[in-house]
N, C-alpha and C positions, 0 to 999 in steps of 0.2 A: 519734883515729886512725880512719881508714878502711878499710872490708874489703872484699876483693874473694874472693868465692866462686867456685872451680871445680869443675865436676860433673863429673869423668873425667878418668883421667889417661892415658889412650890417646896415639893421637899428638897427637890437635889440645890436647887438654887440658894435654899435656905440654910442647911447643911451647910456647904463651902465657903458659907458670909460667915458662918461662925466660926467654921476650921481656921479661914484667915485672917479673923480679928485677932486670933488668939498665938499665931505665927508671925505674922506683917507689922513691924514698925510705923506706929503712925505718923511716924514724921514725914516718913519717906514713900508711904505707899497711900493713894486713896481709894477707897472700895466705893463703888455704887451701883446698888440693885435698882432694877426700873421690873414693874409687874403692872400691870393693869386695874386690878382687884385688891381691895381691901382685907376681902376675906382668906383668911386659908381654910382648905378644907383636909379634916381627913379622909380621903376616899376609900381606906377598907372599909369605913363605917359604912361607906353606903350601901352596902350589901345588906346591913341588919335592916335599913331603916323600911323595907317595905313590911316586914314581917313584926312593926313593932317594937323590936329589942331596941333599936335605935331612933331618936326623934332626930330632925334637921338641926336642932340646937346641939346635938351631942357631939354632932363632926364637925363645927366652924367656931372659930377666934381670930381675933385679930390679927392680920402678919405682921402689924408692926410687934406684936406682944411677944415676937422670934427673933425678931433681927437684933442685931447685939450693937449694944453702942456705939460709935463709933462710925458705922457706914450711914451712906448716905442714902436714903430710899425715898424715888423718885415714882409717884400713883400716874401714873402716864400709859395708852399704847407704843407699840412702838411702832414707827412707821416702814424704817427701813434700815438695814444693815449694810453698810460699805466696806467692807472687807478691805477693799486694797487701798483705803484711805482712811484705815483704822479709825472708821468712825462708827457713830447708833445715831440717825435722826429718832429724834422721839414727837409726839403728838404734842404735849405740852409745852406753850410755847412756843413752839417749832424748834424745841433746843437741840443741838449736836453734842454727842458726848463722845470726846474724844479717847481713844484707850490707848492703852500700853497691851496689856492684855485681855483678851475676852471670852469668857464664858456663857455657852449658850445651855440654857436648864427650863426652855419656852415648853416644854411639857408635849403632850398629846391632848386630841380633844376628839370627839364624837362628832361624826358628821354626817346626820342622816339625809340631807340633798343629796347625798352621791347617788343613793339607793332611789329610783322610782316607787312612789308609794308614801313614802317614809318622810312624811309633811307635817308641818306642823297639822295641817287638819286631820293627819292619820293618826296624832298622838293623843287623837277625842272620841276614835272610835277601835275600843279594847286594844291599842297598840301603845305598850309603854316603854321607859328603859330604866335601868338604872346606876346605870355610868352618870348619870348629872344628879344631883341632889336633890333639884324641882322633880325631874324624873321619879326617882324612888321615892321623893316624898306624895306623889301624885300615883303612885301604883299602890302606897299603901292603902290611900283612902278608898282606891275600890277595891284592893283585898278584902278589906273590911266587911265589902256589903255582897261579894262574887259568890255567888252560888256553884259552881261546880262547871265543868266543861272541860274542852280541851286545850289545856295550857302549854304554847312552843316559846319556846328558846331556842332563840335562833342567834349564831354567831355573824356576823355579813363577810370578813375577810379577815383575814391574820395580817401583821399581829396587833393586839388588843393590850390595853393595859390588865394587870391581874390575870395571864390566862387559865387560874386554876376559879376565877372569882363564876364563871357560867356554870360549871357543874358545883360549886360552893350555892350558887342560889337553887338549884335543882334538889341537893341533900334540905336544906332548910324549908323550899315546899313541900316535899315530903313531910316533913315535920310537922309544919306550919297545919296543912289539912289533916293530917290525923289529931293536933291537939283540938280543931274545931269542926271535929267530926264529919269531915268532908271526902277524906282522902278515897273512898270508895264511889265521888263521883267525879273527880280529877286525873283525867289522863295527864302526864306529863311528858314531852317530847322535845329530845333535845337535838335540833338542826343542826351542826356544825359542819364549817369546810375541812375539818381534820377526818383523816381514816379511823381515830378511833376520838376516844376519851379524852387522851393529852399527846404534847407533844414526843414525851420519852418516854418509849416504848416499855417500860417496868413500870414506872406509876400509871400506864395508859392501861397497861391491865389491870393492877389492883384497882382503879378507879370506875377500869366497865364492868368491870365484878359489882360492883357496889352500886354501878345503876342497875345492874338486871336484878340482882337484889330486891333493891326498890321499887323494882317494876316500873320504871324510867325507859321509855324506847328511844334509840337513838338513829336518825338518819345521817350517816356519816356523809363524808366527801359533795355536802350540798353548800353546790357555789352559787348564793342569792344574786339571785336577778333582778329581779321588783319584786313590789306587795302591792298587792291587790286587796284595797280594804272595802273595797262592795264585796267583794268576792269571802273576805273571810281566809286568803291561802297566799302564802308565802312559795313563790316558783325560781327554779333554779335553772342554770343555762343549759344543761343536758334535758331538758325538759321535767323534771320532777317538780311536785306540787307537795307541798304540805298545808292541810286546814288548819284553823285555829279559832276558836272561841277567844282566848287571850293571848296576844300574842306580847310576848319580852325580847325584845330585841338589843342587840349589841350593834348599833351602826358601825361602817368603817369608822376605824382611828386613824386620824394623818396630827403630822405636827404641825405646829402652830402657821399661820399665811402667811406671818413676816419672813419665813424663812421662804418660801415662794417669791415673795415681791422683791427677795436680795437676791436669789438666781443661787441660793448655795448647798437645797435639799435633792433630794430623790423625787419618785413621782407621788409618794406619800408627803411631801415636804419635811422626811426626816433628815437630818444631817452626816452626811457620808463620813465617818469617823474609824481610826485605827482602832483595831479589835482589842488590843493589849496595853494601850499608854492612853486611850483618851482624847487625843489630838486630833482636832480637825483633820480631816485627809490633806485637804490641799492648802491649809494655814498654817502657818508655824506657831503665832500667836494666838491663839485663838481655840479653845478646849470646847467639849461637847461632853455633859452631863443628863445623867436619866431617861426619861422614857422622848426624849428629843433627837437621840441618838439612832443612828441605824443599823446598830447591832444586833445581831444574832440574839443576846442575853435579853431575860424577860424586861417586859416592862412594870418593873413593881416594885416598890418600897426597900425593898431590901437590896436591890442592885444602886440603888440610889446613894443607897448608907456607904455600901464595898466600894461604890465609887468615889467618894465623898474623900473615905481614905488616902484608895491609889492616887486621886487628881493633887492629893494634898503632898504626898510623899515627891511623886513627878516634879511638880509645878516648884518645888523648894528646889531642887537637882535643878531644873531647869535653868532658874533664873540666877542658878550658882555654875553658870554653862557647863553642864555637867549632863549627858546622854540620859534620855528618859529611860526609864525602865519598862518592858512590856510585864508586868503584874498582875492587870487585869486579866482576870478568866471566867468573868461570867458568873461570879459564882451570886448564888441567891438561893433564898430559902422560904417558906409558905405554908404558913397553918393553912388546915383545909377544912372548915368548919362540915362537918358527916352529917349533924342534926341530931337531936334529942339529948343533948348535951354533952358531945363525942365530938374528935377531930385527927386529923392526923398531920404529920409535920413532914416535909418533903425539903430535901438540902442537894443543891446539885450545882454543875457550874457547863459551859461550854462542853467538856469532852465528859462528863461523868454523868452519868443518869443519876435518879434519886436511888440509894443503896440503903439498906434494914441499917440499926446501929443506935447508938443515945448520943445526946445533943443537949447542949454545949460542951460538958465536959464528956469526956470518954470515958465510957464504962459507967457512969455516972446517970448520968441525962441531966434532969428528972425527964426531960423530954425524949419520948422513945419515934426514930426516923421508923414513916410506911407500914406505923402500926395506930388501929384507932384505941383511943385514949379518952379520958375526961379530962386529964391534967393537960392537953394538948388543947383541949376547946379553952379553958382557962387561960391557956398562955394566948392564946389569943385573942381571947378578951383582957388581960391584963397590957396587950400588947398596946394598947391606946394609950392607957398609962405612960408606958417610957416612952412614945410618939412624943406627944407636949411633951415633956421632961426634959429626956435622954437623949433621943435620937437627933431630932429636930435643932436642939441646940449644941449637937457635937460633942458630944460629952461621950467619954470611952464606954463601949457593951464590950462583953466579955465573949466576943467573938472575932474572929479577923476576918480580914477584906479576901482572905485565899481559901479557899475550901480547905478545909480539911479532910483526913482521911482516918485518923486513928478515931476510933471507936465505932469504925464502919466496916459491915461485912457484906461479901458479896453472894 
């Protein structure tokens, strides 16, 4: 019998246990996911949960209530990956789980040690985040009682999971202080190390349109140094300061430390992976899924899904020795919550910026691409919905893994 190892049972992790319960022979194949946590969480929710719309119950369920019968899922750290002895030492136990093949989906996490400043005892005086779900469930509660000042959003370094989710919490403080009569004593400033808005120069204008709008100030290309929380200011290494009454911070992202302790990441510890098939760079055996990866393509839910696909389409060719396909393009897509119950939808991939046009179907939509909408805030709130359901358990959306282009103009 043959084994297939999963490292995470996250979305992308969780995703590919179900794509290959529903492909793989059980006689002849054994699947077993190892994660750490019980819980899953959904992390677009975490975005609403300071402002409200979301509680801490609304984004977590069980993971086993994902995984599909049949695999075997191990609540364990893991300790260590040995690549060239196709093995996983895991914590429980001290067991060795041997592979055939192995898939890594150990995710991204927030890591505010890197940053000086950014301590747990900074996260007690007006310094929150809400990348973690204690996080945002702990920024709600002093939304609740904050009286007004001057609120940054600060990114610390690229890349981030979600990179549209800092200027998605920006539209929704707006929001947030004009429904509780505030907004005329909240400045809102958003630090980031990018030159503009976003990373693709056409959604990075229509985006900084819509902070100056909001009368959102933005100090571009600031690359955080430390936080000085006696001080109240967030400083950057060309010398720039920004103040803050509340500060939101986005710590570095690195990937998981097991991938550090097996010697097989970057300096982020994400995993050096071909751009277009998935495959470890330097493993034959052995694939890289979601925000674990060191590609170029976002880190978010939707690249997860496209991957979820190609790894599945590949990984059948493969084991039928049969040349992988380069497929992958990066493609990924992202409601962008605007606030007052608007949004906009953004679809792009590796070489194509976000372009005008309706989505999914062409000509069609209901969804209209880089135009704000209600029916767009909607879908993404209904978006949680087919999360649990649809997505999570592999089941076909009526999109493919490859960008399209017809019902898109330029």
């Amino acid at each position: 019998m043959k084994r297939i190892v999963i490292l995470g049972a996250g979305t992308a992790g969780t995703i590919v246990a179900n794509k290959l319960v529903q492909e793989m022979d059980s006689d002849q194949w054994k699947i077993t996911v190892v994660d750490q946590s019980e819980n899953h969480y959904y992390q677009p929710g975490f975005l609403f949960i300071p402002f409200g719309i979301y509680s801490k119950e609304d984004v977590v369920r069980p993971r086993r209530d994902y995984l599909p019968r049949g695999v075997e899922f191990i609540l364990s750290e893991i300790d260590v990956i040995e690549p060239d002895q196709n093995r996983v030492k895991i914590k429980k136990d001290s067991r060795v789980l041997p592979y055939d093949f192995l898939v890594i989906a150990t995710g991204s996490r927030i890591v505010p040690d890197e940053t000086p400043g950014l301590t747990e005892a900074g996260w007690r005086r007006n310094i929150f985040d809400f990348y973690s779900v204690d996080g945002a469930a702990a920024l709600a509660r002093h939304l609740r009682h904050w009286q007004g000042g001057r609120l940054v959003l600060n990114v610390a370094e690229m890349p981030i999971k979600c990179p549209v989710a800092p200027l998605e919490f920006l539209f929704l403080a707006d929001w947030f202080f004009h429904e509780h009569g505030l907004r005329d004593r909240v400045e809102l400033t958003y630090a980031t190390p990018l030159p503009g808005a976003f990373t693709k120069p056409r959604a990075a204008g229509l985006l900084g349109n819509i902070l100056e709008e909001k009368n959102i100030q933005v100090a571009p290309e600031f690359l955080l140094m430390e936080v000085d929380p006696d001080a109240n200011k967030i400083m950057a290494y060309d010398g720039a300061e920004v103040e803050y009454d509340l500060l939101v911070t986005i710590p570095i992202n690195m990937g998981d430390p097991v991938i550090a302790r097996s010697g097989m990441g970057d300096e982020l510890n994400f995993v050096p992976t071909e751009k277009h098939t998935l495959k470890a760079s330097k493993y034959d055996n052995i694939f890289v899924l979601g925000d674990a990866t060191n590609l170029p393509s976002s880190k978010a839910g939707s690249v997860a899904h496209f991957q979820g696909d190609v790894f599945l389409e590949n990984f059948l060719r493969y084991i039928d020795g049969l040349p992988l396909r380069e497929t992958f393009d990066g493609h990924a897509n992202c409601y962008i919550e605007s606030g007052f119950g608007k949004g906009f939808l953004i679809d792009f991939n590796y070489d194509v910026e976000p372009l005008p046009g309706k989505f999914p179907l062409p000509g069609i939509g209901p969804f209209s691409l880089l135009q704000e909408s209600r029916i767009n805030h909607w879908g993404k709130m209904m978006f949680r919905w087919m999360y649990w359901n649809l997505l999570l358990k592999g089941k076909p959306l009526p999109i493919t893994a490859e960008m399209q282009m017809a019902g898109k103009w330029s």
